[in-house]
N, C-alpha and C positions, 0 to 999 in steps of 0.2 A: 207789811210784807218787806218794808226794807231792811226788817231786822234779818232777814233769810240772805242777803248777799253776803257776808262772809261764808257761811256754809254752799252758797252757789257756784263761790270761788276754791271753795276748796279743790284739791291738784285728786282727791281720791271719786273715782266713777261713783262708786260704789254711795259714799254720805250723799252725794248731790241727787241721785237717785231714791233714797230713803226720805230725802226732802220734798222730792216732789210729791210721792207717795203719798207724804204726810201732811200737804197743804194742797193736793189738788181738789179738793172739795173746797175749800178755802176760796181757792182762785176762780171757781166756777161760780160760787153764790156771789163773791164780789167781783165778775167779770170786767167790766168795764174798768178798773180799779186794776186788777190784775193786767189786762193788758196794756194799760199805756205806761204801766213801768217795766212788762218784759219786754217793750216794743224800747224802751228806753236801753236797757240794758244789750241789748243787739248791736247796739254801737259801742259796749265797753272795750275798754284796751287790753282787758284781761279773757282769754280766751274760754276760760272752765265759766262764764259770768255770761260770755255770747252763747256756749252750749247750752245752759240751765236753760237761760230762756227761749233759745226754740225747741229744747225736747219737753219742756212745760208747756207749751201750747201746742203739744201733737195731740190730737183728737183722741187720740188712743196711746198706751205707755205699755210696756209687757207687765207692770203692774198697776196698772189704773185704769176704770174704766172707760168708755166710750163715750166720748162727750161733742154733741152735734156744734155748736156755733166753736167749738175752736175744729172742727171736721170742715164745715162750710167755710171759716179764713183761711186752711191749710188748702183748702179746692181754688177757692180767690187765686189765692197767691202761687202757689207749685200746679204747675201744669204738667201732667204726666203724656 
């Protein structure tokens, strides 16, 4: 998964989007793996690199489906 940060960094919506797309099933089967390095990346200095990784772990994506344990961290964490 760390081969994905330069594409997370990229400055275009649109690739970092197509990325997630195309590894969110990725992320889900190696969960615990996926999150302690987007949880890493949340503190990058590079701002397109803090966006990937919290709209990769939204429970839902306008193109991804609906995935409950990053649904139940997103309820943890953001209180509506």
């Amino acid at each position: 998964m760390e081969a994905m940060k330069p594409y997370a960094a990229d400055s275009h919506f649109g690739l970092r989007e197509v990325v997630i797309f195309a590894t969110k099933e990725r992320m889900i089967t190696d969960l615990d793996t996926s999150l302690e390095l987007l949880t890493r990346w949340t503190t990058s200095s590079d701002e397109n690199v803090r966006r990937f990784a919290v709209e990769s772990m939204r429970s839902i994506g306008a193109w991804t489906k609906k995935h409950q344990p990053f649904k139940k961290i997103h309820q943890k964490h953001y209180q509506y």
